[in-house]
N, CA, C and O atoms as a Maestro MAE file, in Angstrom:
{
 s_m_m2io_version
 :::
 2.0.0
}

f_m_ct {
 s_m_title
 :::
 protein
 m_atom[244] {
  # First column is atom index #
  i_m_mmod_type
  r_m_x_coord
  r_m_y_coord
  r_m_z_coord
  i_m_residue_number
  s_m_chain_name
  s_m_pdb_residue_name
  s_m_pdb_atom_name
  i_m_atomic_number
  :::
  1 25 -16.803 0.163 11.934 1 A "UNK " " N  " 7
  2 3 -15.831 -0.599 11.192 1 A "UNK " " CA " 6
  3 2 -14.453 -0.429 11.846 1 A "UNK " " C  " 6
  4 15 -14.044 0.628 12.326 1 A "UNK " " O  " 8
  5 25 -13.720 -1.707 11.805 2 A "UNK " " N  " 7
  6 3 -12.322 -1.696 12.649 2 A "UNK " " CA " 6
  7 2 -11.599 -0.633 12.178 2 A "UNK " " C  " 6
  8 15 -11.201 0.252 12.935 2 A "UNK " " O  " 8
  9 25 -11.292 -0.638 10.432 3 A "UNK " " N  " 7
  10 3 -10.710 0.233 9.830 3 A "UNK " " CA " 6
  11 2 -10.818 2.214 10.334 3 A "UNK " " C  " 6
  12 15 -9.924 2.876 9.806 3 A "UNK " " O  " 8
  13 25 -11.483 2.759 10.948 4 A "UNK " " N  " 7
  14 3 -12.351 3.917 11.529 4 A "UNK " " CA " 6
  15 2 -11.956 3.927 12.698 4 A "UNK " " C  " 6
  16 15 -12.086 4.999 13.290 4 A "UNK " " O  " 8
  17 25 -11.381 2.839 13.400 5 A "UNK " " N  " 7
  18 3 -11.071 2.961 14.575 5 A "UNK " " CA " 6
  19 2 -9.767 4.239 14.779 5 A "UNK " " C  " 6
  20 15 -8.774 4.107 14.063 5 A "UNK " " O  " 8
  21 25 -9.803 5.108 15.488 6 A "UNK " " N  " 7
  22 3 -8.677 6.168 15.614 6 A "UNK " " CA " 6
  23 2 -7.872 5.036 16.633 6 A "UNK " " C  " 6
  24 15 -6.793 4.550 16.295 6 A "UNK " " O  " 8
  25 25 -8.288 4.824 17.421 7 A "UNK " " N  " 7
  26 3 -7.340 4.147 18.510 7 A "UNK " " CA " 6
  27 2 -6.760 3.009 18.282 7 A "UNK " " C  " 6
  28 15 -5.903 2.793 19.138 7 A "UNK " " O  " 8
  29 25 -6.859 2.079 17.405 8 A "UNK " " N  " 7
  30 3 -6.543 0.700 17.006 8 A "UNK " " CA " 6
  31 2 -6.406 0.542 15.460 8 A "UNK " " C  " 6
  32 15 -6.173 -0.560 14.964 8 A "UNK " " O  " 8
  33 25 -6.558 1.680 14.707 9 A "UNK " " N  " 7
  34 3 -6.009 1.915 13.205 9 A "UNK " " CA " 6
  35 2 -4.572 1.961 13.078 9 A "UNK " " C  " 6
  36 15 -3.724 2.741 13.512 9 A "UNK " " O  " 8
  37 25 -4.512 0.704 12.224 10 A "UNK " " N  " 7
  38 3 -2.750 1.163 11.851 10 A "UNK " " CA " 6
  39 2 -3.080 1.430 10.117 10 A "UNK " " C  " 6
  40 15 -3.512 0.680 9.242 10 A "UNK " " O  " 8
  41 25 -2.685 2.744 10.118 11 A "UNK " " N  " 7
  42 3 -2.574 3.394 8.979 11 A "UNK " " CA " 6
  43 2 -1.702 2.326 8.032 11 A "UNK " " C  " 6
  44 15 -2.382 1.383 7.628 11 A "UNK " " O  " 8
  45 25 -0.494 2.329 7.674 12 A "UNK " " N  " 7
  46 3 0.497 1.440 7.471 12 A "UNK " " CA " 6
  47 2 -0.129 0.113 6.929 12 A "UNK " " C  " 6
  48 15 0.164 -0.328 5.818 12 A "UNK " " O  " 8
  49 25 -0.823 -0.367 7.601 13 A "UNK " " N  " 7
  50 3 -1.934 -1.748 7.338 13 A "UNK " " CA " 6
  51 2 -2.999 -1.500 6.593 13 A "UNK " " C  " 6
  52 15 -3.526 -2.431 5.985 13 A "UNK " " O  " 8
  53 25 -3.327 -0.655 6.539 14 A "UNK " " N  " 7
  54 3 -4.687 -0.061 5.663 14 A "UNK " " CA " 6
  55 2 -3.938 0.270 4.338 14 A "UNK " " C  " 6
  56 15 -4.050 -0.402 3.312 14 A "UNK " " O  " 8
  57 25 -2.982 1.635 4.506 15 A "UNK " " N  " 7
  58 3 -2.298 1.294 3.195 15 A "UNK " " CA " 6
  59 2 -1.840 0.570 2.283 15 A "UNK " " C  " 6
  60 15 -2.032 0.758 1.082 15 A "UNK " " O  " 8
  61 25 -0.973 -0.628 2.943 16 A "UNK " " N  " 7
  62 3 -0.424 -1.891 2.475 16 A "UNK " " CA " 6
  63 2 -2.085 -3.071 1.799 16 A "UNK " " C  " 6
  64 15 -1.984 -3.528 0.660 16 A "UNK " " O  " 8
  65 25 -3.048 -3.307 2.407 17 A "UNK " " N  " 7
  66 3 -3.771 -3.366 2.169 17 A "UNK " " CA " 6
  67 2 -5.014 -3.098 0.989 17 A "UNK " " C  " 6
  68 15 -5.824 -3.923 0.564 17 A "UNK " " O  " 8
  69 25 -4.863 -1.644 0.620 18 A "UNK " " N  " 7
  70 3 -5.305 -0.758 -0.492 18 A "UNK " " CA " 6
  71 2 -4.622 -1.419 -1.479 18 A "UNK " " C  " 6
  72 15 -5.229 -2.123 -2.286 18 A "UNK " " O  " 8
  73 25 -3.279 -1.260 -1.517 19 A "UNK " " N  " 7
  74 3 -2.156 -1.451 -2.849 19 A "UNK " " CA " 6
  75 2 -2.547 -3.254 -2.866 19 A "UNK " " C  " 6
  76 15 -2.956 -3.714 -3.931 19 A "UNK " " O  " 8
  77 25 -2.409 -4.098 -1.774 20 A "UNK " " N  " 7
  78 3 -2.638 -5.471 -1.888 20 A "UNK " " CA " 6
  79 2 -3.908 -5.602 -2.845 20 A "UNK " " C  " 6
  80 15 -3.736 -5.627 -4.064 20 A "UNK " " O  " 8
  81 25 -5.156 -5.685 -2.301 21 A "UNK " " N  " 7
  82 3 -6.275 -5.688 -2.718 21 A "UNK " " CA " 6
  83 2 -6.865 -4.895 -3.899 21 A "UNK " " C  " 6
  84 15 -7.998 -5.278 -4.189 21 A "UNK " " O  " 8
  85 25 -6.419 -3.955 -4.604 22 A "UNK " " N  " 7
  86 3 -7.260 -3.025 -5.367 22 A "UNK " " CA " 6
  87 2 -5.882 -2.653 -6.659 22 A "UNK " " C  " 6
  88 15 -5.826 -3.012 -7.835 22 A "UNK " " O  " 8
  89 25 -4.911 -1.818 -5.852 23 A "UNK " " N  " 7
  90 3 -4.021 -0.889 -6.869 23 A "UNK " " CA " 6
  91 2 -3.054 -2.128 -7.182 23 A "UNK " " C  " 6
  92 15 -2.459 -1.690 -8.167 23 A "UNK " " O  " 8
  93 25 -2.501 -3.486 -6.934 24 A "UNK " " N  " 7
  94 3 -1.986 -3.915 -7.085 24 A "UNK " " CA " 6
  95 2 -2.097 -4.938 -8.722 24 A "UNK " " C  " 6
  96 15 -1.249 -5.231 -9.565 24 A "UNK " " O  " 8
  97 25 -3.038 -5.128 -8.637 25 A "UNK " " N  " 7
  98 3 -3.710 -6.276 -9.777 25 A "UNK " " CA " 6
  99 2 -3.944 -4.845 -10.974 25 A "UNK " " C  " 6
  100 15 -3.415 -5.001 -12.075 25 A "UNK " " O  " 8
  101 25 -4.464 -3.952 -10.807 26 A "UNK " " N  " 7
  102 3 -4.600 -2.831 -11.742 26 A "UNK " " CA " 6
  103 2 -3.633 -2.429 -12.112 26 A "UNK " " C  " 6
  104 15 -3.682 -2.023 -13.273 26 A "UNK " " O  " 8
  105 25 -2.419 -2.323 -11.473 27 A "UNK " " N  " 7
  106 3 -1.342 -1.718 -12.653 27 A "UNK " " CA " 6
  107 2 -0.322 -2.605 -12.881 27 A "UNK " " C  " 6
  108 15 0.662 -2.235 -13.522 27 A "UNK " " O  " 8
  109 25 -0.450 -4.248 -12.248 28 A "UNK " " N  " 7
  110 3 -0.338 -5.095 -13.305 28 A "UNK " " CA " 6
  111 2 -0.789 -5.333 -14.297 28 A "UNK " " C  " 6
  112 15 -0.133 -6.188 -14.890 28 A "UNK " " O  " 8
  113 25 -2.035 -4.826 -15.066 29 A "UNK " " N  " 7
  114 3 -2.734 -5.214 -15.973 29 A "UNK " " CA " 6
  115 2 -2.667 -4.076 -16.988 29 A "UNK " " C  " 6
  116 15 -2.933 -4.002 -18.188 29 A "UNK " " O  " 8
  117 25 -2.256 -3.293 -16.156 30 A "UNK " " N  " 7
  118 3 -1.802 -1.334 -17.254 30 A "UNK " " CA " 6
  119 2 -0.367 -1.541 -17.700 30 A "UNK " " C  " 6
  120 15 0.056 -1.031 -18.737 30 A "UNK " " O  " 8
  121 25 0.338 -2.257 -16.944 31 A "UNK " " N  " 7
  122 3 1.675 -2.961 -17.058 31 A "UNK " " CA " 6
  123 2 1.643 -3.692 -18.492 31 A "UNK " " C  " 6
  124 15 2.332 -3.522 -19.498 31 A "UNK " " O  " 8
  125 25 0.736 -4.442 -18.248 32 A "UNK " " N  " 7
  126 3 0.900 -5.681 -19.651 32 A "UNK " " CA " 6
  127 2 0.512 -5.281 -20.812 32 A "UNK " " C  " 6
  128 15 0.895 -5.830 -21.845 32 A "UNK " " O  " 8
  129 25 -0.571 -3.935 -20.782 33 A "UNK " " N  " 7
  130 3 -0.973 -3.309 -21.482 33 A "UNK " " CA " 6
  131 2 -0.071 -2.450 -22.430 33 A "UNK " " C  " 6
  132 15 0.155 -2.697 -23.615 33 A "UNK " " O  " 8
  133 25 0.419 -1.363 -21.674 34 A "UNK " " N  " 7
  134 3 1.422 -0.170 -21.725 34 A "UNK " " CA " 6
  135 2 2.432 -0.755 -20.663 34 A "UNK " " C  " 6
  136 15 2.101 -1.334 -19.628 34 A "UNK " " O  " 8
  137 25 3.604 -0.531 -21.053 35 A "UNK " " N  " 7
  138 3 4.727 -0.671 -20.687 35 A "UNK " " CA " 6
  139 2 5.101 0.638 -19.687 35 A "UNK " " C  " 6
  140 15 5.248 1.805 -20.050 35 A "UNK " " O  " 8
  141 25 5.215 0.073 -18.265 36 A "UNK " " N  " 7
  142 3 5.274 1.814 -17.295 36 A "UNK " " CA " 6
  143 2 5.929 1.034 -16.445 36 A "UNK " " C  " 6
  144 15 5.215 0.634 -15.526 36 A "UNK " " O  " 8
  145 25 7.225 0.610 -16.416 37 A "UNK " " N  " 7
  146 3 7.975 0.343 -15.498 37 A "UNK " " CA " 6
  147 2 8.160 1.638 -14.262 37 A "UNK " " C  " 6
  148 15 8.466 1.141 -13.178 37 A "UNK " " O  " 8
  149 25 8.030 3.223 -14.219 38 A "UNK " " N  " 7
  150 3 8.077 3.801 -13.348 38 A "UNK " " CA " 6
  151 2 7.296 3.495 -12.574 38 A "UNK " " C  " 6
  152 15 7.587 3.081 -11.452 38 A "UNK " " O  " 8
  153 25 5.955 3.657 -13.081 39 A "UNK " " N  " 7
  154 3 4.675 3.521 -12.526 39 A "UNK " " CA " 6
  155 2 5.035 2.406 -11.183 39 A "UNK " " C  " 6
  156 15 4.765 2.722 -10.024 39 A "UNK " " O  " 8
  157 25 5.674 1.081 -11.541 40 A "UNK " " N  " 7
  158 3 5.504 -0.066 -10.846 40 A "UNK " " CA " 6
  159 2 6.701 0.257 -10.094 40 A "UNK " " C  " 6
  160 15 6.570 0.322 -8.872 40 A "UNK " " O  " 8
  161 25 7.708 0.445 -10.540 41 A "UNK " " N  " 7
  162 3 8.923 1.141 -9.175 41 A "UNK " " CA " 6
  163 2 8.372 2.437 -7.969 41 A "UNK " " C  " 6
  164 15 8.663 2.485 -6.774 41 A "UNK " " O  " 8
  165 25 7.575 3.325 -8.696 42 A "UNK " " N  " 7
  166 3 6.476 3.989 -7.644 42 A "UNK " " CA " 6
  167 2 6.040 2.921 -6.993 42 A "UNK " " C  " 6
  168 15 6.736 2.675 -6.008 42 A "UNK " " O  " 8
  169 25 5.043 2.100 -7.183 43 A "UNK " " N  " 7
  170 3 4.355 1.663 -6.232 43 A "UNK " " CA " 6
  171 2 4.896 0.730 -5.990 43 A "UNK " " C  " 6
  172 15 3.952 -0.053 -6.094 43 A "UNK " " O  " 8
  173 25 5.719 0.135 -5.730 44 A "UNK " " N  " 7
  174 3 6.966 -1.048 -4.631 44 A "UNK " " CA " 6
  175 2 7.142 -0.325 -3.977 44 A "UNK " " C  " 6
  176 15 6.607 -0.398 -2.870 44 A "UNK " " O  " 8
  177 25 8.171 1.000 -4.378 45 A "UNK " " N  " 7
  178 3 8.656 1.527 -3.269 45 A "UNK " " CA " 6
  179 2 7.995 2.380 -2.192 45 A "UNK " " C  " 6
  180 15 8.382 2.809 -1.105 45 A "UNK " " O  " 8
  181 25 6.500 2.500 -3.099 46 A "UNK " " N  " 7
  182 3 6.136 3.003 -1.696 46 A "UNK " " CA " 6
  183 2 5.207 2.313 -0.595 46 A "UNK " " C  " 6
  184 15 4.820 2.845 0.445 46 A "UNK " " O  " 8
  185 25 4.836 0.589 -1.185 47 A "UNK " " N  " 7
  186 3 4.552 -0.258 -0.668 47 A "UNK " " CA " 6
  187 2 5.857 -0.489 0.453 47 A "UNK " " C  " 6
  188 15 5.585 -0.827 1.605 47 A "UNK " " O  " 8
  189 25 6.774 -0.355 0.177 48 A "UNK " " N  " 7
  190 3 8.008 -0.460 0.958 48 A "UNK " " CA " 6
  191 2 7.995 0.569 2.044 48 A "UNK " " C  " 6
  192 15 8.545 0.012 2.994 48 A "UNK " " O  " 8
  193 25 7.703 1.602 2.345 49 A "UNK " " N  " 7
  194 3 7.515 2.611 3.002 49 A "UNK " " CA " 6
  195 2 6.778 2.038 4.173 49 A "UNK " " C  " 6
  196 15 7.169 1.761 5.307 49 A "UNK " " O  " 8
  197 25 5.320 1.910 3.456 50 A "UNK " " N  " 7
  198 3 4.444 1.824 4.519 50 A "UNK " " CA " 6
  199 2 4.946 -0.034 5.058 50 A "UNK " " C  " 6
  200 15 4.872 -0.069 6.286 50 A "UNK " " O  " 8
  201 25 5.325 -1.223 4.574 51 A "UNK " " N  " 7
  202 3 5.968 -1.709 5.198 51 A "UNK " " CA " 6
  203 2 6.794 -1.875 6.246 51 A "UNK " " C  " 6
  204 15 6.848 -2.752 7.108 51 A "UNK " " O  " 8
  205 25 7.683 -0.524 5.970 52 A "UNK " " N  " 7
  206 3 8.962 -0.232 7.033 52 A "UNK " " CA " 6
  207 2 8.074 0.835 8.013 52 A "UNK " " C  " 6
  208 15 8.606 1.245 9.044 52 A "UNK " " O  " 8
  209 25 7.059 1.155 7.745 53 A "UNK " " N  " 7
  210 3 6.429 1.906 8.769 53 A "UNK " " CA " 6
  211 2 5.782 0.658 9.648 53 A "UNK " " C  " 6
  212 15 5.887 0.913 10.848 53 A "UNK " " O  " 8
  213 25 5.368 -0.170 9.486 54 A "UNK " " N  " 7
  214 3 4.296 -0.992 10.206 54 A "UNK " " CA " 6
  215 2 5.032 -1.909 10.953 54 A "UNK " " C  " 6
  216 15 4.773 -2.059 12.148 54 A "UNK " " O  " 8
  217 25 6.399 -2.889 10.105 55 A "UNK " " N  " 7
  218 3 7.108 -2.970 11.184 55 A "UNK " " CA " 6
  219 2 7.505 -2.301 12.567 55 A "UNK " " C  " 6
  220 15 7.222 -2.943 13.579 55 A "UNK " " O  " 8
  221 25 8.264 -0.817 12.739 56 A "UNK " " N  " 7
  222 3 8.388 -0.165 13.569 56 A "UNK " " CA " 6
  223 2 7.436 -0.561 14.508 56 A "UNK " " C  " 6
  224 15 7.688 -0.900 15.665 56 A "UNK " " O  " 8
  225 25 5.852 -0.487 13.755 57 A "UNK " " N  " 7
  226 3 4.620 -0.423 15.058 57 A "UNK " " CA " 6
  227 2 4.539 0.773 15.716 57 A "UNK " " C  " 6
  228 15 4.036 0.692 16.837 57 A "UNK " " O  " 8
  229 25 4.979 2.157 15.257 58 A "UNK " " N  " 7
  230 3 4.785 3.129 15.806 58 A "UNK " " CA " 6
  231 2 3.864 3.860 15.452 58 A "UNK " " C  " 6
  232 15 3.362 4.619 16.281 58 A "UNK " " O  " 8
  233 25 3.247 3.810 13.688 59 A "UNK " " N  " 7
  234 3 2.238 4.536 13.555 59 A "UNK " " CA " 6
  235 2 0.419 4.486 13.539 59 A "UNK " " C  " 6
  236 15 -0.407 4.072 12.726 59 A "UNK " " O  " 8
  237 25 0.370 4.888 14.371 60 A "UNK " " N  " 7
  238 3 -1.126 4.463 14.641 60 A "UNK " " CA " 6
  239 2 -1.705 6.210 14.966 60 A "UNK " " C  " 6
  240 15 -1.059 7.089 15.536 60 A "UNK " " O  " 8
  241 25 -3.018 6.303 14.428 61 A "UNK " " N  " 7
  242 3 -3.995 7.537 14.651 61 A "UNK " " CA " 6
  243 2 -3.708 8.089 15.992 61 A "UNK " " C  " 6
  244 15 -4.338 9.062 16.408 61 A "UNK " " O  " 8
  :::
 }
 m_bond[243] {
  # First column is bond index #
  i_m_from
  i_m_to
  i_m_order
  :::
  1 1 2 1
  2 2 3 1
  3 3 4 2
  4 3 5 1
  5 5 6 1
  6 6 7 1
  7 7 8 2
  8 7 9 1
  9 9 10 1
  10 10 11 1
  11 11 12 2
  12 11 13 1
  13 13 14 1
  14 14 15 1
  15 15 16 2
  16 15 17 1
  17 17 18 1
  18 18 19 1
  19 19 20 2
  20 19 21 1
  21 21 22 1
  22 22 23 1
  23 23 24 2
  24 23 25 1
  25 25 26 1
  26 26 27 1
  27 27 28 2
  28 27 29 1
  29 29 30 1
  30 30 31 1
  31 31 32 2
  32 31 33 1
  33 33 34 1
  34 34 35 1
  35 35 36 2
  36 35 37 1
  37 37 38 1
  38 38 39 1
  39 39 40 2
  40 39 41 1
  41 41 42 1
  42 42 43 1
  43 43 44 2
  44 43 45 1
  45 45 46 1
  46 46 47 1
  47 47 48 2
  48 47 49 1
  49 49 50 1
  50 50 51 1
  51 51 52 2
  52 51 53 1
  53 53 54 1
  54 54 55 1
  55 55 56 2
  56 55 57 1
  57 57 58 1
  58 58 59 1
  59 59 60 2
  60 59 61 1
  61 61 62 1
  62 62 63 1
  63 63 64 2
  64 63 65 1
  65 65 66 1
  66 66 67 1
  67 67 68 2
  68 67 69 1
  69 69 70 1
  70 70 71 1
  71 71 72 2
  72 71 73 1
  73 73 74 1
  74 74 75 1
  75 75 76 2
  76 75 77 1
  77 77 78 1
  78 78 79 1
  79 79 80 2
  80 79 81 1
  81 81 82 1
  82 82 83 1
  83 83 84 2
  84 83 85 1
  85 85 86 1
  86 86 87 1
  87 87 88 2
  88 87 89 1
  89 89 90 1
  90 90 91 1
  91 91 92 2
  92 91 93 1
  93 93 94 1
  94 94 95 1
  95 95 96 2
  96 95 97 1
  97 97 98 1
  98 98 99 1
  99 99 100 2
  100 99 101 1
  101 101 102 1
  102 102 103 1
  103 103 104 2
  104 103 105 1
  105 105 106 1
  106 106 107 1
  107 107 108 2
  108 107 109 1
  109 109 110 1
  110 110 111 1
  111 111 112 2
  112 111 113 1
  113 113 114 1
  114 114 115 1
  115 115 116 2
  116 115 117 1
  117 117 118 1
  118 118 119 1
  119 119 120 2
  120 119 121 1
  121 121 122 1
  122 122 123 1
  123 123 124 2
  124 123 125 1
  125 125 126 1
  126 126 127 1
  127 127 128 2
  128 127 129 1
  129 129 130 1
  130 130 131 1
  131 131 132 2
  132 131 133 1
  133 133 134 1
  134 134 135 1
  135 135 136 2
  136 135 137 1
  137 137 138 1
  138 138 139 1
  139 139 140 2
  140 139 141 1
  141 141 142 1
  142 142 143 1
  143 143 144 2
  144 143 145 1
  145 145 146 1
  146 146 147 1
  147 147 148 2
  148 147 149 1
  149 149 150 1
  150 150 151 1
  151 151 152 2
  152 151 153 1
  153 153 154 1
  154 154 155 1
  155 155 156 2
  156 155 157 1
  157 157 158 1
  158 158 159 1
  159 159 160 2
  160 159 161 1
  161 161 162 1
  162 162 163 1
  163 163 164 2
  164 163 165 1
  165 165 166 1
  166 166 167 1
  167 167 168 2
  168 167 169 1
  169 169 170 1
  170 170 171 1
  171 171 172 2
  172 171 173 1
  173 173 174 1
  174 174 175 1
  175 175 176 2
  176 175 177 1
  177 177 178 1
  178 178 179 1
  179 179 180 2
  180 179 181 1
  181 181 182 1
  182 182 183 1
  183 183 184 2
  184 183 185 1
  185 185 186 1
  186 186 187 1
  187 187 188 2
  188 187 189 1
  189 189 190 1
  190 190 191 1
  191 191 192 2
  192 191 193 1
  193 193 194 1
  194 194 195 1
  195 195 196 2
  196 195 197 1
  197 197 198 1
  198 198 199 1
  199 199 200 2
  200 199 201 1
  201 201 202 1
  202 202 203 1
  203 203 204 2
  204 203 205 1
  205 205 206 1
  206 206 207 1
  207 207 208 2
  208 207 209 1
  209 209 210 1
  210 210 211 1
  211 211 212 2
  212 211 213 1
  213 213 214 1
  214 214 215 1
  215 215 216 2
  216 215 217 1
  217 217 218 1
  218 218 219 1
  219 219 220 2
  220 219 221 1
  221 221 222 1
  222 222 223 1
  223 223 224 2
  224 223 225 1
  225 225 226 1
  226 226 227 1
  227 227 228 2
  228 227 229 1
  229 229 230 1
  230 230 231 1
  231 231 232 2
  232 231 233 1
  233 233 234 1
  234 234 235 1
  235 235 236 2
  236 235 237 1
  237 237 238 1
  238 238 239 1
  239 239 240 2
  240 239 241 1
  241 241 242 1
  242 242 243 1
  243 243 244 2
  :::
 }
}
């Protein structure tokens, strides 16, 4: 699997990815539920992280 690749893994992309696909829609829906505005400022900002990491293009395995 591409993702497994050490040499051509961008971490950064996999992360961003995770939160896209899976953690993103879930704590919108814990959101509407229960009210956790931290919760959702956690995960922007650290969607933001690995963003500003992947731009760079420096982190890879």
């Amino acid at each position: 699997m591409p993702m497994f690749d050490r040499v051509t893994c961008s971490i950064p992309k996999s992360q961003m990815g995770f939160v896209d696909f899976i953690i993103n829609d879930m704590f919108e829906a814990w959101d509407a539920f229960i009210d956790m505005p931290e919760m959702l400022y956690h995960l922007r900002s650290n969607y933001q992280y690995w963003k500003e990491l992947d731009e760079k293009g420096k982190f890879y395995y």
